[in-house]
N, C-alpha and C positions, 0 to 999 in steps of 0.2 A: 287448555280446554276451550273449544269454540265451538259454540250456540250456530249448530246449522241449519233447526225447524222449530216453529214453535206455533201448536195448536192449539185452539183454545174452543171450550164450549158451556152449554149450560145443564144443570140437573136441578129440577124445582123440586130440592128435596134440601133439607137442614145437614151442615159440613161433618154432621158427626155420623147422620143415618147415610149419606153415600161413603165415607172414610170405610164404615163398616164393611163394605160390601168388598169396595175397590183393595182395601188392604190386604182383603181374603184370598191371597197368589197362590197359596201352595198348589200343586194338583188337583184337580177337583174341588177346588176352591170355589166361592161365588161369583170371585170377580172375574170381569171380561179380558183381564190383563191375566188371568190363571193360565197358568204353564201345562202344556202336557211333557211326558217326560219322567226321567229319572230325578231323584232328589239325594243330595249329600252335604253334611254341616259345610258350610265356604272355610275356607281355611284361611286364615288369619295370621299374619304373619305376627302382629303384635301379642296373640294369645301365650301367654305362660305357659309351662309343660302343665298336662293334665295332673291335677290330683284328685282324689276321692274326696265329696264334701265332709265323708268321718273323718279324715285325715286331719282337714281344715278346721275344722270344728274342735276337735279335739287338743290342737296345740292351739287355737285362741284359746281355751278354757281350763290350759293347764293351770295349776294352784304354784305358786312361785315359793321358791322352795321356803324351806321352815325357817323363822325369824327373822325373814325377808317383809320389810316394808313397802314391798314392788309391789304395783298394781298387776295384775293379767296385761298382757298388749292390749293396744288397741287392733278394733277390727281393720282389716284392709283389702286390699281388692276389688273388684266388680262382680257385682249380681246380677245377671242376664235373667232373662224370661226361659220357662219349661220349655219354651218350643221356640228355639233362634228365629230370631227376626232377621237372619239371611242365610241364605241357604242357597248352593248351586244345582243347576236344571241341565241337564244333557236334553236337547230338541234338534233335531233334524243334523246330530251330528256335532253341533256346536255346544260350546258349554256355557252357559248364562252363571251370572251372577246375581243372584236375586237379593234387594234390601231391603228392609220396609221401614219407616222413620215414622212412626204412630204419631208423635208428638208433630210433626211438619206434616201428617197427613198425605204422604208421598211413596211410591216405589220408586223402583231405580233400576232398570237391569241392564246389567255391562257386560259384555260379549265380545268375542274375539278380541281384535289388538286395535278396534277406532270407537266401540260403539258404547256408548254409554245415552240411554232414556230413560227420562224423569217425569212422572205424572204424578201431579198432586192436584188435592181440593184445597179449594178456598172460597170464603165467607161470600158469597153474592148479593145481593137484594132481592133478587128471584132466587135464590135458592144457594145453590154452589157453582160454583165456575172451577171445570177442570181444563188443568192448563196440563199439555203435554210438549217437553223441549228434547231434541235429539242433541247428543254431543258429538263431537270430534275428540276422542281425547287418545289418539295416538301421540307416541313416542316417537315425533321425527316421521318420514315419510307424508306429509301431509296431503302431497304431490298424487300419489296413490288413492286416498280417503276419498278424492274428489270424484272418481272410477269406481270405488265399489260399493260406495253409499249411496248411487245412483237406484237401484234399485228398492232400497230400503226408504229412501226421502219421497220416491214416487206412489210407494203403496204405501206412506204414514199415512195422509187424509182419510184415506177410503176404512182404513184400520180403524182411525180414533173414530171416525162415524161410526163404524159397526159397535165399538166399545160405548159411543156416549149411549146409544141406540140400548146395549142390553143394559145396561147400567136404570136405563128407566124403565125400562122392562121388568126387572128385579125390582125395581122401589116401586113398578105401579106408576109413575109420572111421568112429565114430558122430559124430551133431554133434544137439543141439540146444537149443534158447532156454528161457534160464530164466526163469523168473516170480517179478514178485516177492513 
């Protein structure tokens, strides 16, 4: 993976009250980075086959049988949030991958076969400071990345203005991109 933009600006607002706004991607979401579009769970290669939480629940909680000194199991697995925090976006044809990493304060959306973009807040003096990095993360072909990212690297600036720009909009405050 190679770091081929990296913007940076400011939002004079506290890392939790912009987190809020900017994390909020789904559709119609509050953030500037909210997707229009179709929405569908990301599919997950690491994900288990589906079972029903009664299913689960119910053989954690079975009673081990009679004059058995066995405990129940222990619990195991992963507990996700009611509403996945990544979700895939069809826009303009393409199909995005949306992440959101609450605890890193960050989205992520990866697209087609090079593009991977990460924006996250972080703790400022004046407020927060969002930083926004473009990837290369093709598989081979790098040769190619250099020709079609051309279009996407030149309208990043103008993009992350428009975003620092509603971003303070939405909080009421000042917001804007530093140089470096």
């Amino acid at each position: 993976m190679t770091e081929l933009l990296k913007l940076h600006g400011i939002v004079e607002a506290p890392p939790d009250a912009v987190a809020a706004v900017l994390l909020d991607v789904r559709p119609g979401g509050r953030s500037p980075l909210a997707t229009t579009g179709r929405t569908a769970p990301a599919e997950s290669p690491q994900a288990p086959p589906a079972e029903s939480n009664e299913a689960r629940s119910a053989e954690r909680h079975k009673a081990p049988p009679a004059g058995s000194d066995k405990a129940p199991p222990a619990a195991t697995g992963q507990a996700g949030p009611a509403e996945s925090d990544e979700f895939t976006v069809t826009r303009d044809g393409s199909v995005l991958t949306v992440t959101v990493d609450r605890a890193r304060r960050s989205v992520t959306l990866q697209g087609e076969w090079w593009y991977r973009g990460v924006t996250s807040v972080e703790p400022d003096p004046r407020g927060s400071r969002i930083v926004h990095r473009v990837f290369d993360v093709a598989t081979g072909r790098h040769w190619a990345v250099r020709f079609v990212s051309r279009g996407p690297l030149n309208a990043a600036p103008r993009a992350f203005a428009d975003q620092l720009a509603a971003l303070g909009r939405e909080l009421g405050v000042n917001a804007w991109v530093e140089e470096d």
